[in-house]
Steps between C-alpha positions, in 0.01 A plus 500: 500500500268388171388215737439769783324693301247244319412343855429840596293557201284163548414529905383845478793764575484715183752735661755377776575911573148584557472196709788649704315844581217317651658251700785689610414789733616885362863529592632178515806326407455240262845335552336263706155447317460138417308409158368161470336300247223205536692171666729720652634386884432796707690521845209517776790570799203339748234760355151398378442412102283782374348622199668370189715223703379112599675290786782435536666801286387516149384765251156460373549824316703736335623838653671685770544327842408663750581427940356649803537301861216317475529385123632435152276612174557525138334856406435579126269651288242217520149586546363137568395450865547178684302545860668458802357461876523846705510695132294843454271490194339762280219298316170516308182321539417309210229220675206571805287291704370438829761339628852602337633708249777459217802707454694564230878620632722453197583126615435186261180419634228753697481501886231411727354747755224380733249723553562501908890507505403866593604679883136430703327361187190280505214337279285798620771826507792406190602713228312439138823599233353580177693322190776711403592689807842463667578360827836528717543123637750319668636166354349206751602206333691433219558173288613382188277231462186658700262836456703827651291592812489894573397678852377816591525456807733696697656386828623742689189697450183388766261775267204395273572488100230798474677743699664635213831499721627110405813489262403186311150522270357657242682773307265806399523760205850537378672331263690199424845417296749219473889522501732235543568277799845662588329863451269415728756342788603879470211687572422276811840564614449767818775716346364517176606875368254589221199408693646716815600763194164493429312511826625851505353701260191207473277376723401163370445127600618215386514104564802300338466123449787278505344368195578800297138661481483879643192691630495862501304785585549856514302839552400548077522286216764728348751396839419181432638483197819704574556274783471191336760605190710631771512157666507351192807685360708492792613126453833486363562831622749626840377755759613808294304412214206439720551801656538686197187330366261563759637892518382520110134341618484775777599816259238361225203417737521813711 
């Protein structure tokens, strides 16, 4: 247990029970909740190596594992992003020019943008992102001994970037915060309670990046800040508690 505990203590997982509420949804048993620790062998059962696991089976980190039908992951309370092709990124522009632009989005090293991965972009009729605003990109390429490439462009969608109507691009007005990687697998997930606990009483908008950044933006600066506490808060926490929280917000704010 003393050797359990001082792994736990050197990679990162202050608190093995809050790691629990995060990676384990509300409501579940944790009979069957497997905790691993860095060198670990974790069973793949034919299912891709995710985040937190390298080929053929082993744990690169320490924390809860975690299965779905497509693949194994290690989920913890790590906030250190490692890019991966086909990921959704929150990130800020730290670098401009003519013909790319650099990202930061919470990996080692900054991303690369080019100026025309834009829907119906050209030299004549692309965006021109100011330093410091946030853009919703897709992950194009990703290695670890070569620049992370983003994309904006979307393909399913034959519209121009300046229609306004493209998912992928810049962010506008709201806000930005970061929570961890696991909190963030959460609030993607389509069933994800306290954002559809919240879309009830607030109307508000919101983009959440796989790597752990959140944009948000509501009606007044005051919901803005409600919201974010209340999505904030409600890690750690089962359904009751959310629903209990969010009833408090309501009562106060009205």
């Amino acid at each position: 247990a003393a050797a359990a505990a001082a792994a736990a203590a050197k990679y990162g997982v202050a608190a093995w029970s809050t790691a629990l509420a995060m990676a384990v949804p509300a409501g579940a048993a944790c009979a069957g909740v497997a905790i691993c620790l860095p060198g670990d062998k974790v069973s793949l059962a034919g299912a891709a190596a995710g985040s937190g696991i390298m080929a053929p089976g082993v744990a690169t980190v320490a924390g809860v594992v975690r299965r779905s039908d497509s693949e194994v992951m290690v989920e913890n309370l790590r906030k250190r992003y490692i890019p991966r092709e086909g990921d959704l990124v929150v990130g800020t522009v730290t670098y401009r020019s003519s013909e790319m632009y650099r990202v930061d989005i919470r990996a080692p090293c900054t991303a690369l943008l080019p100026a025309l991965a834009f829907n119906a972009a050209t030299r004549r009729n692309k965006p021109a992102i100011e330093v410091g605003a946030l853009v919703y990109a897709r992950v194009a390429a990703a290695h670890p001994d070569l620049e992370t490439e983003l994309s904006c462009v979307d393909p399913d969608s034959k519209k121009s970037w300046n229609t306004g109507e493209i998912l992928l691009g810049e962010l506008r007005g709201g806000t930005t915060f970061e929570v961890a990687l696991s909190a963030a697998q959460r609030l993607i997930a389509s069933d994800c309670f306290v954002l559809d606990r919240l879309g009830q009483d607030f109307a508000f908008q919101t983009c959440v990046g796989d790597n752990g950044r959140v944009w948000l933006a509501a009606a007044s600066l005051r919901e803005t800040v409600l919201l974010v506490q209340a999505i904030r808060r409600s890690f750690g926490m089962t359904d009751v508690q959310v629903e209990a929280t969010v009833a408090k917000m309501v009562e106060v704010f009205s």
